[in-house]
C-alpha distance (Angstrom), angle and dihedral (degrees) to the residues before:
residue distance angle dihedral
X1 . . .
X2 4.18 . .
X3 4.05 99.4 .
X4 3.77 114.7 -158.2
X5 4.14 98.9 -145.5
X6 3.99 109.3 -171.9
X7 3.38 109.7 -163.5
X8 3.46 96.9 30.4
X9 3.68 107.7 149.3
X10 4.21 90.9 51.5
X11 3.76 116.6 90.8
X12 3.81 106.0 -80.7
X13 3.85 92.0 34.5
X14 3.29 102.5 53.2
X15 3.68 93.6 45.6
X16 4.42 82.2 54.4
X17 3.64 87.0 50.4
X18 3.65 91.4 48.7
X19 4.11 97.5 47.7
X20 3.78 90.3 47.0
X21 3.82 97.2 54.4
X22 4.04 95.3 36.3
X23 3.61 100.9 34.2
X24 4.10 106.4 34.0
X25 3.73 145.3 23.5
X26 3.54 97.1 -104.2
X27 4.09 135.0 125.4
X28 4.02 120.8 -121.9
X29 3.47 131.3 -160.7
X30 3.92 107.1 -170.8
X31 3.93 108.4 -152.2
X32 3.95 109.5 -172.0
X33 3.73 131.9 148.3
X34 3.65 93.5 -148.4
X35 3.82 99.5 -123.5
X36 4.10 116.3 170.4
X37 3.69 90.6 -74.3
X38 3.44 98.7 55.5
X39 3.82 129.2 84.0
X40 3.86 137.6 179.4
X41 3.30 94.4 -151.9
X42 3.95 92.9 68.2
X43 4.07 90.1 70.9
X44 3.74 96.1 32.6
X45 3.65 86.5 110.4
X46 3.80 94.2 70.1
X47 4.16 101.4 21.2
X48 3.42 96.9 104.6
X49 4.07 90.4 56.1
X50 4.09 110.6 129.5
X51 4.31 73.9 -131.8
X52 3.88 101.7 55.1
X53 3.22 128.1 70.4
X54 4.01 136.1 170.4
X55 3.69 127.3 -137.2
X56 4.18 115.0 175.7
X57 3.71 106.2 -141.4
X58 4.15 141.1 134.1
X59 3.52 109.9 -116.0
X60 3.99 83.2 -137.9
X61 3.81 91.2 69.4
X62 3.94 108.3 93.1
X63 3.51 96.4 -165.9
X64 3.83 102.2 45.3
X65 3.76 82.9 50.2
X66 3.78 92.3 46.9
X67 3.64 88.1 52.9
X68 3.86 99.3 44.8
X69 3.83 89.8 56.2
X70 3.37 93.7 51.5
X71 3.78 102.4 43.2
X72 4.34 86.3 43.3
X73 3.99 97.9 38.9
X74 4.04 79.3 -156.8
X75 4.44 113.5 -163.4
X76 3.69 90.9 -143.0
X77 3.78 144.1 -10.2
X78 4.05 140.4 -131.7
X79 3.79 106.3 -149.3
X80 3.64 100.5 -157.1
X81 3.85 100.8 137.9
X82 3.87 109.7 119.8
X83 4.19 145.3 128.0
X84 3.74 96.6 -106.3
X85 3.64 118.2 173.2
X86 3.75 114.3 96.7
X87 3.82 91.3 -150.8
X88 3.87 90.7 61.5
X89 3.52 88.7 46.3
X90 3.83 104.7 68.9
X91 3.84 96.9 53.1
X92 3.62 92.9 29.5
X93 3.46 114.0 44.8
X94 3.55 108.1 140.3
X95 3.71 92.0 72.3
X96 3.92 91.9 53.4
X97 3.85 91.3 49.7
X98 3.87 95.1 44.6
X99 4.03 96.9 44.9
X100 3.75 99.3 30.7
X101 3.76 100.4 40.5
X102 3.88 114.6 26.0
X103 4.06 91.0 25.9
X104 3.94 84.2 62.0
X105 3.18 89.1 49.8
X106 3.83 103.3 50.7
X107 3.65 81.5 45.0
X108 3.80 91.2 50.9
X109 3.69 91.8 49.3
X110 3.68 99.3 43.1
X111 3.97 90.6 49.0
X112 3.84 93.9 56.8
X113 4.11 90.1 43.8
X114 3.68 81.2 62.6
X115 3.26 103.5 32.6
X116 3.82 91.4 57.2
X117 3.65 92.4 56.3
X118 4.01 99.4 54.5
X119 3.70 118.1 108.9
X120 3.99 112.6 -99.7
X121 3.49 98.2 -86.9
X122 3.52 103.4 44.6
X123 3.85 88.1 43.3
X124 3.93 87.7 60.5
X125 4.09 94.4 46.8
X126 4.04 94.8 46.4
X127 3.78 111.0 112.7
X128 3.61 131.8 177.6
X129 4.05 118.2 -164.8
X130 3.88 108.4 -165.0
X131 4.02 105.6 -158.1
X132 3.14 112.2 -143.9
X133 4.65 137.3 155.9
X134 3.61 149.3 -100.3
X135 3.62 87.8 -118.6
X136 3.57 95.8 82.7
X137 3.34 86.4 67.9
X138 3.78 100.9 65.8
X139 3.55 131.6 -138.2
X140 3.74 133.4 -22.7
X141 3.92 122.9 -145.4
X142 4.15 114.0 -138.2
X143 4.35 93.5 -66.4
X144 3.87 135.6 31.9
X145 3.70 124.0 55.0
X146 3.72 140.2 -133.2
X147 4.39 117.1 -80.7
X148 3.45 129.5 -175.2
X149 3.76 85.5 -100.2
X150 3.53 100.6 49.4
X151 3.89 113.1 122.3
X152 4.25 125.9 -104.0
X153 3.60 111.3 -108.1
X154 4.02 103.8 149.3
X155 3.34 120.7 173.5
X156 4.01 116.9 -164.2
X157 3.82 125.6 52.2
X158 3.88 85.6 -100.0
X159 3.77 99.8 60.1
X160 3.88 90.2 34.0
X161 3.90 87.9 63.0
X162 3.97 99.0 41.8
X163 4.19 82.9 50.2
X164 3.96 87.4 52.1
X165 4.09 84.4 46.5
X166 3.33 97.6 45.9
X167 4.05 97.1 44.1
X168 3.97 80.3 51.5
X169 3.54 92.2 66.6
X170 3.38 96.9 47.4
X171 3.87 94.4 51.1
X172 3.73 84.7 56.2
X173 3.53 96.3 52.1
X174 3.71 92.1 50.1
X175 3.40 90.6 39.1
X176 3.74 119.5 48.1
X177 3.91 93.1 12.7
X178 4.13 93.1 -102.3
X179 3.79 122.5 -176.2
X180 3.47 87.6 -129.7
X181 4.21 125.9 144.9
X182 4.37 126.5 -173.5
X183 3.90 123.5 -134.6
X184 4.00 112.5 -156.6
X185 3.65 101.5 -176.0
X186 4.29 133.3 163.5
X187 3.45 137.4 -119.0
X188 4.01 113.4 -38.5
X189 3.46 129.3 -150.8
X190 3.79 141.6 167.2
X191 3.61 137.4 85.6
X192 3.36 130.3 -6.2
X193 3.94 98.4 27.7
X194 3.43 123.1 154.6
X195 4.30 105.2 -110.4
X196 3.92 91.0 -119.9
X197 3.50 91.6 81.9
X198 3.60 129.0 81.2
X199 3.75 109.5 -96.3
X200 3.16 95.4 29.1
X201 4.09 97.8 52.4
X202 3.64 91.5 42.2
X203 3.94 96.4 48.2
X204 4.09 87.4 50.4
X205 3.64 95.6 43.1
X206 3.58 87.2 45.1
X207 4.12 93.8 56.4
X208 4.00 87.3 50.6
X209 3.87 85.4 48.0
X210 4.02 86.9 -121.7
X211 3.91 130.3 164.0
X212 3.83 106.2 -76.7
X213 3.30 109.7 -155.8
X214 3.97 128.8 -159.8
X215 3.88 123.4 -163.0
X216 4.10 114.6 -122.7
X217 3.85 112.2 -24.1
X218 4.10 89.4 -42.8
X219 3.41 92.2 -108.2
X220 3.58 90.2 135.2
X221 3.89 115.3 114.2
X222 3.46 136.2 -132.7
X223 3.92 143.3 -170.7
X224 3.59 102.5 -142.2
X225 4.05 121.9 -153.5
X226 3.84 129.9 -175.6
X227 3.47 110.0 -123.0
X228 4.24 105.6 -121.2
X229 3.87 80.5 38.2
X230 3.33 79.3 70.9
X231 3.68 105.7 35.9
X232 3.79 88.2 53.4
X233 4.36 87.4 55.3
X234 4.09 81.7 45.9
X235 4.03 97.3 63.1
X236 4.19 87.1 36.4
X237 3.85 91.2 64.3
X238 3.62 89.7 37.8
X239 3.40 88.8 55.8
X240 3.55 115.2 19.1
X241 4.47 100.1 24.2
X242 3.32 123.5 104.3
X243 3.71 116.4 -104.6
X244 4.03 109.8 -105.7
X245 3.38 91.8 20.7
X246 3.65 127.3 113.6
X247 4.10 127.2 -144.7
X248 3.71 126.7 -158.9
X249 3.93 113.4 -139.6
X250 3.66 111.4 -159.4
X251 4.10 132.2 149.9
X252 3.95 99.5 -138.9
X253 3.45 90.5 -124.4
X254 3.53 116.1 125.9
X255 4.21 120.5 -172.3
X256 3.90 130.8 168.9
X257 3.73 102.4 -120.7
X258 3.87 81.1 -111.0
X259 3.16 97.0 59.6
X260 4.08 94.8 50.6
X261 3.78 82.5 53.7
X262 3.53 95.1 47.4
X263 4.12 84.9 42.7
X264 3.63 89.3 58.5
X265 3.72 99.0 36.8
X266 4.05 81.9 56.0
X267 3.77 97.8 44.1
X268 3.95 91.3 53.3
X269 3.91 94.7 42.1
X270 4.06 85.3 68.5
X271 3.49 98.1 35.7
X272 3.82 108.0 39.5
X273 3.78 100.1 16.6
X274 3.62 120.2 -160.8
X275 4.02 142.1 -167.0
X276 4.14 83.3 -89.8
X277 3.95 147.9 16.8
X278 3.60 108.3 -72.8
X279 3.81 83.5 -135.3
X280 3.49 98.8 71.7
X281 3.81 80.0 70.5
X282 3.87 99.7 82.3
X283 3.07 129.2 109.7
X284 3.87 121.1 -177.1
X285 4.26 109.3 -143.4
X286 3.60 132.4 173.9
X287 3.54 123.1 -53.1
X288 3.77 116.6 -104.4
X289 4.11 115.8 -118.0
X290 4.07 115.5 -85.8
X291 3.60 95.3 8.0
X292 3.88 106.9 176.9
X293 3.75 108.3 -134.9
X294 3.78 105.0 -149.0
X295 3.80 135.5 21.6
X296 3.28 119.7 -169.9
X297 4.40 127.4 173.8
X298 4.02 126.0 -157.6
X299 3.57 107.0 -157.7
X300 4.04 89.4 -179.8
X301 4.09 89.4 125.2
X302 3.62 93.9 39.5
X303 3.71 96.1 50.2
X304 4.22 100.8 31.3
X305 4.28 91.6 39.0
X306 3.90 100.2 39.3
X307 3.77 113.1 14.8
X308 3.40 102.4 -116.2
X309 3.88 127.4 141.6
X310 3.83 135.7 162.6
X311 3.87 113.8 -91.3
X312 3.92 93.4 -164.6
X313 3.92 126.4 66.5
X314 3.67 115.8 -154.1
X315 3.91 94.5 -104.2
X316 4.03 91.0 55.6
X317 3.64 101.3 31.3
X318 4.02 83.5 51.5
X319 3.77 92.7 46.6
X320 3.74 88.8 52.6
X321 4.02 92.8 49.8
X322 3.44 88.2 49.6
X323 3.22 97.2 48.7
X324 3.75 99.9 51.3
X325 4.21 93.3 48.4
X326 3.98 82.5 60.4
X327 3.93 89.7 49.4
X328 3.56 103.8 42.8
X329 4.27 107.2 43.4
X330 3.80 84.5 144.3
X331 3.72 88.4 67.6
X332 3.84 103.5 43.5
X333 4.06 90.5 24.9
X334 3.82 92.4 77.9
X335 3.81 92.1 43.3
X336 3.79 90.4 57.5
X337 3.20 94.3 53.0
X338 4.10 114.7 44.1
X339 4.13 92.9 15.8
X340 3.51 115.5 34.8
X341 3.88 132.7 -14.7
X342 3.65 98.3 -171.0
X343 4.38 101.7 -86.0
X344 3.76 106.7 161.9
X345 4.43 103.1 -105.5
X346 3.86 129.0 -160.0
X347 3.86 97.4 57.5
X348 3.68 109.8 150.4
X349 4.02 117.3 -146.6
X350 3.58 111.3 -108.2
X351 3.82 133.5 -162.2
């Protein structure tokens, strides 16, 4: 197959792009718009692959779309494109509304146009997997965990606009008969993730023996889910899923945002040691606004309908993350220190 991958030099995307070239005979065409989250470098490894190739574009723009299909003639496509962090997302909106919501749409739109013009049997192998996450279901209490059939209930601007996306691709489904498929998948982590999120920002401000700082009494739960874990459950229900369907994608490892930090406090203290414990570092601040308390994933139809099951355990996936942030400074070195370098975001003005 040629898969179109938008967002494919963020986390999860590049990671896709990555898999695909190293691990199978397929073509890539990367489609990214290069936003602050985004970075090159994280599929340099496989760029100069007669398979891959790069196109800068916003997934909002009909006609660059229009254009890329048509100059590409791609067999399927990984929608993965998407403002992500929930931090961002309630002082910034906008941006989550415009990228999530009507770039999935232009995306939707420009998919079917060209879709409906294949030749029969291309027409009937065309897919198109819209990624999406557990957070637009909501928040668990202390049992039970997240099905394909449990109900939306999201609670920040971030999840609100991947629930719009993902009830998008449903309609169009239903509607217009689209190949189309839906990905629900937990927290990622591994290489190549932007410092803003959690691991990442702890185990860098960690190394520089900075203030780590934990929302509440980090209680809150989380599924966690190594990131070509879950590029490798990404090209099954491409493949392999059954069109309309949706799949949840999670690792079955469950970890108190303490104990991550404590994890990675831990995991550093024999690796890199320093003059003290690395958990003397935390410092518990306030909690940020609508923050879920428990995620949870079933992978039951994942696993029992297409095979699939996480390689990585928490402990070894996290010892591998780890590991590469301490090899590769000249990747997250730069981010640091023009992007981000580590200030707590989503603080709403009060008074």
């Amino acid at each position: 197959m040629k898969v179109l991958v938008t967002g494919g030099a963020g986390f999860i995307g590049s990671a896709v792009c990555r898999y695909l070239i190293e691990e199978t005979e397929h073509k890539v065409v990367n489609v990214d718009k290069l936003t602050y989250a985004a970075n090159l470098e994280s599929v340099a490894l496989v760029a100069d692959d007669d398979r891959y190739a790069f196109e800068k574009a916003d997934i909002a723009d009909r006609e660059a779309m229009d254009t890329i299909f048509e100059r590409h003639q791609p067999d399927a496509v990984m929608h993965l494109a998407a403002e992500s962090h929930v931090d961002r997302s309630i002082t910034g909106a906008g941006e989550f509304i415009q990228t999530n919501i009507v770039g999935t749409f232009v995306m939707l739109e420009a998919a079917r146009a060209y879709w409906e013009g294949l030749s029969a049997d291309r027409k009937d192998a065309f897919r198109f997997l819209h990624v999406s996450t557990d957070e637009v279901y909501g928040s668990l209490g202390d049992e039970g965990l997240f099905t394909e059939e449990t109900a939306y209930d999201p609670s920040s601007p971030y999840s609100a606009s991947k629930a719009a996306s993902d009830h998008l691709l449903t309609a169009w489904q239903r509607t217009y008969g689209f190949p189309g498929l839906i990905s629900n998948c937990s927290n990622n982590y591994g290489p190549y993730h932007f410092p803003e999120k959690l691991i990442p920002l702890v185990t860098l401000n960690a190394l520089e023996m900075k203030t780590l700082p934990v929302y509440g009494d980090g209680s809150n739960v989380r599924d966690w889910l190594y990131v070509r874990d879950h590029a490798r459950a990404l090209l099954l229900i491409l493949q392999k899923g059954k069109l309309g369907e949706k799949y949840n994608v999670g690792g079955n490892n469950e970890r108190t945002n303490l104990q991550v930090v404590h994890a990675i406090c831990d995991t550093l203290d024999d690796l890199r040691p320093a003059d003290k414990p690395r958990r003397n570092l935390i410092e518990f601040v306030t909690d940020r606004p609508g923050h879920d308390a428990r995620y949870a994933i079933d992978s039951t139809r994942l696993q029992t309908e297409l095979g699939w099951k996480p390689e990585e355990n928490f402990e070894s996936g996290l010892e591998k993350t780890i590991r590469w942030y301490l090899d590769n400074e000249t990747w997250w070195r730069p981010l640091r220190e023009k992007n981000y370098a580590g200030e707590r975001l989503g603080l709403l003005k009060t008074g």
